[in-house]
C-alpha positions, 0 to 999 in steps of 0.5 A: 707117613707123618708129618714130622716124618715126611719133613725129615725125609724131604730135608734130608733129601734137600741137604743131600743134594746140596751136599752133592751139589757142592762137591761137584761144584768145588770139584769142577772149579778146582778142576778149572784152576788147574786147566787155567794155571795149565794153559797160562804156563803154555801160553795157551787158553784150555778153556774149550778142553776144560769140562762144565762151568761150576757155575752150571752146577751150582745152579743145577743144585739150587733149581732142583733143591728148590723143586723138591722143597717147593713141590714138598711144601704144596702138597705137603698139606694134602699128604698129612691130611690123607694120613688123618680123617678129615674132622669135617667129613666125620662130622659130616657122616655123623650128622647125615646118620639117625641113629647117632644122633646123641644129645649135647649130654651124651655127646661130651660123655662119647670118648670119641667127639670131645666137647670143647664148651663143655669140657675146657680142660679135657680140651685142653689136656689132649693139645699138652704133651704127656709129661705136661699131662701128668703134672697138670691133672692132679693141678686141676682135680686138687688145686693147691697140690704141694710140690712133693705130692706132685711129684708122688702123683706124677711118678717124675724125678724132683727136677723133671716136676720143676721143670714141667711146672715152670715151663706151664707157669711160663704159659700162663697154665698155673701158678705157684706159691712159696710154702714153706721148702716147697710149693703149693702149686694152683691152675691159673684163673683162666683155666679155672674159669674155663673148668668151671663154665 
């Protein structure tokens, strides 16, 4: 199970009880109104006859909400890292195995290990989502792209291309200049810095 799953799950878990917990709370308060409006028409305290304090049940709720969040949120950590192989026992196995010892050479060109010194902007790909993807690779393999051949390359819609660019020139990915009705759109300084080095 992922991460952004379980989280899903266990909030869904925690409002629940909330919600429950609520319910019963209100119910027994309502329930406690009506027992003391009763007895002060009779003259009589029916306290004893009432049932549970509400408060027991708000308090009841809040401790085990923040059991379940809180046991959640320690071993949530253990749970995603099950899910995914732990980087330093890969490398761990590779290092201890003769036979896949690779130089620095053939180890950026392995589609599994990805150099990040040698290849900055493929590093920097993999952590973008795929929409950002698409328009940041013809950025970088022909900087100076138009807007519209960005669009043709990236198979998006004029808005979609617009947004995506804004939202990478609002992190600092790339950058843009007015030509003409359109844009001629550039990666940023650092990041060719990076692809060049």
């Amino acid at each position: 199970m992922n991460r952004r799953r379980a989280d899903t799950v266990v909030g869904g878990l925690v409002a629940a009880i909330l919600i429950v917990g609520g319910v019963l709370s209100w119910q027994a308060y309502q329930q406690q109104q009506a027992f003391d409006q009763m007895g002060s028409m009779m003259g009589t305290s029916m306290g004893a006859v009432h049932g549970t304090n509400p408060l027991w049940y708000v308090l009841g709720t809040l401790l085990v909400s923040a059991v379940i969040g809180g046991g959640y949120l320690v071993i949530r950590d253990e749970l995603s890292s099950t899910d995914a192989p732990d980087r330093s026992q890969m490398e761990m196995t590779n290092s201890t195995d003769p036979e896949s010892a690779e130089s620095p050479e053939e180890d950026t060109q392995s589609a599994g290990n990805l150099n990040p010194e040698a290849q900055p902007q493929a590093r920097i790909l993999d952590l973008l989502p795929d929409d950002e993807r698409r328009i940041l690779e013809p950025v970088l393999s022909s900087p100076g792209i138009t807007q519209i051949e960005l669009r043709d390359r990236s198979d998006f819609s004029k808005s979609k291309v617009s947004q995506t660019v804004s939202a990478l020139e609002k992190r600092g990915l790339l950058y843009r200049e007015r030509q003409g009705r359109t844009y001629r759109i550039y990666p940023s300084d650092d990041l060719q810095e990076k692809q060049m080095n």
